[in-house]
Structure formats: C-alpha cells, structure tokens
C-alpha positions as CSV (number, residue, x, y, z in Angstrom):
1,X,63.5,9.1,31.0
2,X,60.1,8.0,32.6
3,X,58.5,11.2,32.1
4,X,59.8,11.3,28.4
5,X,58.5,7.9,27.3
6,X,55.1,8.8,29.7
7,X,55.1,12.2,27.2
8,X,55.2,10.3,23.8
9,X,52.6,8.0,25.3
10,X,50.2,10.7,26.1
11,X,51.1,12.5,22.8
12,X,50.2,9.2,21.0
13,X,47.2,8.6,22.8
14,X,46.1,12.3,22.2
15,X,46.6,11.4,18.6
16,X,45.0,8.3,18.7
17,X,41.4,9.8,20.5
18,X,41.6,13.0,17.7
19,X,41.6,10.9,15.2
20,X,39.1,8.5,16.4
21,X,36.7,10.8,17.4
22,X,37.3,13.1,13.7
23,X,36.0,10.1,12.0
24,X,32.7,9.5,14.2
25,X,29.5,9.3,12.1
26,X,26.3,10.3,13.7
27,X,23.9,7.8,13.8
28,X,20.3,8.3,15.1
29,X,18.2,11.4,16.6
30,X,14.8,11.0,18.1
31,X,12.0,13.9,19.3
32,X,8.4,14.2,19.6
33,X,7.3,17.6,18.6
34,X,3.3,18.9,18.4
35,X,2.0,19.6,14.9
36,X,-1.4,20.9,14.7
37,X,-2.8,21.4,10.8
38,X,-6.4,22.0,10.6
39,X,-8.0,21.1,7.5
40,X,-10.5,23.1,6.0
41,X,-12.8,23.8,2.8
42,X,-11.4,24.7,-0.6
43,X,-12.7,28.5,0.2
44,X,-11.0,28.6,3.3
45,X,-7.5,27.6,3.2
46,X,-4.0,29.3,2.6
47,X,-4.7,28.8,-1.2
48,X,-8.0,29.4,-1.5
49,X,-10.3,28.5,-4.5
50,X,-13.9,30.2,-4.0
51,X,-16.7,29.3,-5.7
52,X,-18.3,32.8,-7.9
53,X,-21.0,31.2,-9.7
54,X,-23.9,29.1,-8.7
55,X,-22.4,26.0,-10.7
56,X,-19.5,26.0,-8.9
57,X,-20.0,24.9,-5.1
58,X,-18.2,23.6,-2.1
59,X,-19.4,19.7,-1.8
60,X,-19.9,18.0,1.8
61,X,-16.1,17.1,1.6
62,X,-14.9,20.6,1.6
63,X,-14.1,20.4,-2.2
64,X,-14.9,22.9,-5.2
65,X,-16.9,21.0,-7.7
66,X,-18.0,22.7,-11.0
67,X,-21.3,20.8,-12.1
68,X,-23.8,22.4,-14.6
69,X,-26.7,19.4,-14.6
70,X,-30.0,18.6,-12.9
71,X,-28.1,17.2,-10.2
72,X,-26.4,20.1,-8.7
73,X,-27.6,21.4,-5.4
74,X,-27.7,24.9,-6.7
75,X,-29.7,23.8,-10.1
76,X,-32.6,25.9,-9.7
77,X,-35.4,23.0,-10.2
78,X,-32.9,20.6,-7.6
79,X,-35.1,19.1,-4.6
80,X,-32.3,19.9,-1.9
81,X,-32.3,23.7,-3.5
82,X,-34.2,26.1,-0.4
83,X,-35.1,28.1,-3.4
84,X,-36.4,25.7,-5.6
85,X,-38.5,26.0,-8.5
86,X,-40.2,23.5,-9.8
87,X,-41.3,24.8,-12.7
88,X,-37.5,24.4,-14.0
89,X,-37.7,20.4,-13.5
90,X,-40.7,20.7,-15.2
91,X,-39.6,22.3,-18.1
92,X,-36.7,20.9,-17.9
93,X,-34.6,24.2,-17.7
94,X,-31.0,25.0,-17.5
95,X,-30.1,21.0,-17.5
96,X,-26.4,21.3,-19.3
97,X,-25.2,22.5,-22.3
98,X,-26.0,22.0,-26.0
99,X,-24.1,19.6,-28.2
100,X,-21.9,21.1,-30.5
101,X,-21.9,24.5,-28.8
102,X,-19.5,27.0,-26.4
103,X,-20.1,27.7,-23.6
104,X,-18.3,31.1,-22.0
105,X,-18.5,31.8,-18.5
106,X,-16.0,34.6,-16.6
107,X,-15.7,34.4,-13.0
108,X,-16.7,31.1,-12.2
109,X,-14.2,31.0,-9.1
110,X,-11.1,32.7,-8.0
111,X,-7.5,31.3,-6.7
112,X,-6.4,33.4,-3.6
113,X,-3.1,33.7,-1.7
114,X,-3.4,33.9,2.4
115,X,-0.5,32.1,2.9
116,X,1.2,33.7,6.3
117,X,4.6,34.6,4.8
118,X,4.3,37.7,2.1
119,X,5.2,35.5,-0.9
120,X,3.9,35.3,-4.4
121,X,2.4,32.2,-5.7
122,X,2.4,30.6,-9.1
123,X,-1.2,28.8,-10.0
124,X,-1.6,26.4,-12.7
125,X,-4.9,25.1,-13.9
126,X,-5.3,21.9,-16.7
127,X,-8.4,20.0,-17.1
128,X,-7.9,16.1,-17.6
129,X,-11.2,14.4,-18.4
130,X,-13.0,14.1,-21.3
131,X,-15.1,16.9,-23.4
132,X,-13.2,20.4,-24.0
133,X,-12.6,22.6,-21.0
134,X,-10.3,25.7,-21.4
135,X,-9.6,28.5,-18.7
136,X,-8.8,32.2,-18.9
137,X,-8.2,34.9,-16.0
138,X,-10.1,38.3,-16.2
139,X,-12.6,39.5,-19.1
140,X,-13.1,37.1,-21.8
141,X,-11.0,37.8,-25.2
142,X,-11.6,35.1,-27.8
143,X,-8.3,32.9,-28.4
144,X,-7.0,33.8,-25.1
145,X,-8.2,30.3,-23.5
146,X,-6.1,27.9,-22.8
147,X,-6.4,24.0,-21.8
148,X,-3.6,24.6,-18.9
149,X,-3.2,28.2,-17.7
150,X,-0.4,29.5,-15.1
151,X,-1.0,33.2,-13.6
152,X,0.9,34.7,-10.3
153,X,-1.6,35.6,-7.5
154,X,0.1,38.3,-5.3
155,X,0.4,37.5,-1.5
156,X,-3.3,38.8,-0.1
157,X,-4.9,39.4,-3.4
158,X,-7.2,36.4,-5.9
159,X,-7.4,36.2,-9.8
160,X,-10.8,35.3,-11.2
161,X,-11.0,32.4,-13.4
162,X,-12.9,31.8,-16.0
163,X,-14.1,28.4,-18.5
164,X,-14.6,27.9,-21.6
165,X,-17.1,24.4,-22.3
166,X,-16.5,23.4,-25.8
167,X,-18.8,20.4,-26.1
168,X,-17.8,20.1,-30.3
169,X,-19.0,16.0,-31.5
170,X,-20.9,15.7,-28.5
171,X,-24.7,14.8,-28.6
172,X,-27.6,14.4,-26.3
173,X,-27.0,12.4,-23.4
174,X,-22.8,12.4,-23.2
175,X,-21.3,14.7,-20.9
176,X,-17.6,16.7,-20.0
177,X,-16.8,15.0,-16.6
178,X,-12.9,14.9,-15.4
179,X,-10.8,16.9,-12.9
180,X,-9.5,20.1,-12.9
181,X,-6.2,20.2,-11.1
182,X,-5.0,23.2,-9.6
183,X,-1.3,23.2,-8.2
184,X,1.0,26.1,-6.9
185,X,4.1,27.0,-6.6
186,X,6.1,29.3,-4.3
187,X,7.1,32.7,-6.3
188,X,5.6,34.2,-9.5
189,X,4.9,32.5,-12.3
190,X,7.9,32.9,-15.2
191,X,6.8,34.0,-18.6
C-alpha cells in the first residue's frame, strides 16, 4: 500500500513540476559582443555616392555637397582652389545660374552598390528645399526628369545621375538651397 500511495505522489508531483516548468517565461539575457563600424566619406562606403563634376564635392565631413557659387572650393576663381584663377573673381565668372533659366547637367554624381552580400539595391532621390531641382539617370531626354527618382543599382555596378536646375521666378540674388535625400532599399526597385 506504501509504495502505491508513494507512486501517486511521485506521479502527482511529476505532474505538478511539467506543468510548472511548461508555463515558465523567460525573462532577461545579457552579452557583450565587439561591433566595429568604420565610418567613412560619401565616395567610399557600401552605398557609395561619388562626386563626377567639379560642383559636386566631398565636404570636410565626409559629405557630398552639390554647390554651383563663388563659394565652392572647386569654383575656379575660389581662394582655397590650387588651380585658381583669378581672373574668374574678377570677372565674375561661372558664379550660379541665371534667373528664369534651366540648367541641364548629366553626370553630376553616381549611386554605387559595394554592399558585401550580392544583392540589388533600390535608390531613391527627392530634393526638399526651395528653387526647382529635378533628377534623371543616363543621357538627358527632355520630360524624363523627375522631382523624386527611384532606379535599381545592381550589386557591383553605379547609375549616373543627373540634375536639372529650374530657377523659373527667381531673380538676382535668391538662390535653390535644400537637401537632397538619397535612401535605399534592399532588392530592385518595382515598376
């Protein structure tokens, strides 16, 4: 008789712990694991954006800047320029852009993909500032610019970019400042 009412206790505690311990939540987990991310210039990185043109540059924060004024490094008549000419400050060459006028210029940088997996990425480009900025890929074809832009950049390969400055009610003395922002996403780009 003892070892039958020792049996339904053991069977009764051997219920008791599976059912306790089938109901445990976990609670907490704690490690300390190296990461190491270098960060580098816009021409450099997994997504790269490289300047093409002498208005677009890298900046001393790493950053692609588009700037077509007297106060661009590579402005021809610019102080800091090791080519400089004065005769461009002088005459006040190549300063900006004419009011009321477009601008066309192909190539002025290009989005590449070295990301370390073999993945297609999906770029898209919009301008939010003031003044009229619009963006095409390849050769220019008029009416195929477009204020935000989406093209799929192959692992290991770049797309050329181009801008259109539209600088219609503007006159002497305003300018087209904002930000271009360029995002991507993983896989190419649906149509």
């Amino acid at each position: 008789m003892m070892k039958k009412i020792l049996g339904i206790f053991m069977l009764i505690a051997g219920i008791i712990i599976a059912v306790g311990a089938s109901s445990a939540n976990f609670a907490y987990f704690e490690a300390t694991r190296d990461v190491n991310v270098t960060v580098v210039a816009d021409d450099n990185e997994l997504i790269d954006l490289k300047p093409l043109q002498p208005y677009a540059r890298i900046n001393s924060n790493g950053e692609m800047v588009i700037q077509l004024s007297n106060t661009s490094i590579n402005w021809p008549g610019h102080p800091s320029n090791p080519n400089q000419d004065e005769t461009w400050a002088t005459m006040g060459y190549g300063m900006g852009i004419s009011p009321d006028s477009t601008y066309v210029f192909e190539e002025v940088f290009e989005v590449s993909n070295h990301l370390w997996e073999d993945v297609s990425i999906c770029v898209g480009i919009t301008y939010d500032g003031d003044g009229g900025i619009l963006f095409f890929t390849g050769d220019y074809v008029e009416g195929a610019e477009t204020s935000s832009l989406s093209f799929t950049v192959p692992h290991g390969e770049a797309v050329k970019v181009g801008i259109v400055l539209d600088s219609s009610g503007l006159v002497d003395g305003d300018s087209i400042d904002g930000d271009i922002i360029i995002t991507a996403d993983n896989g190419a780009c649906e149509d």
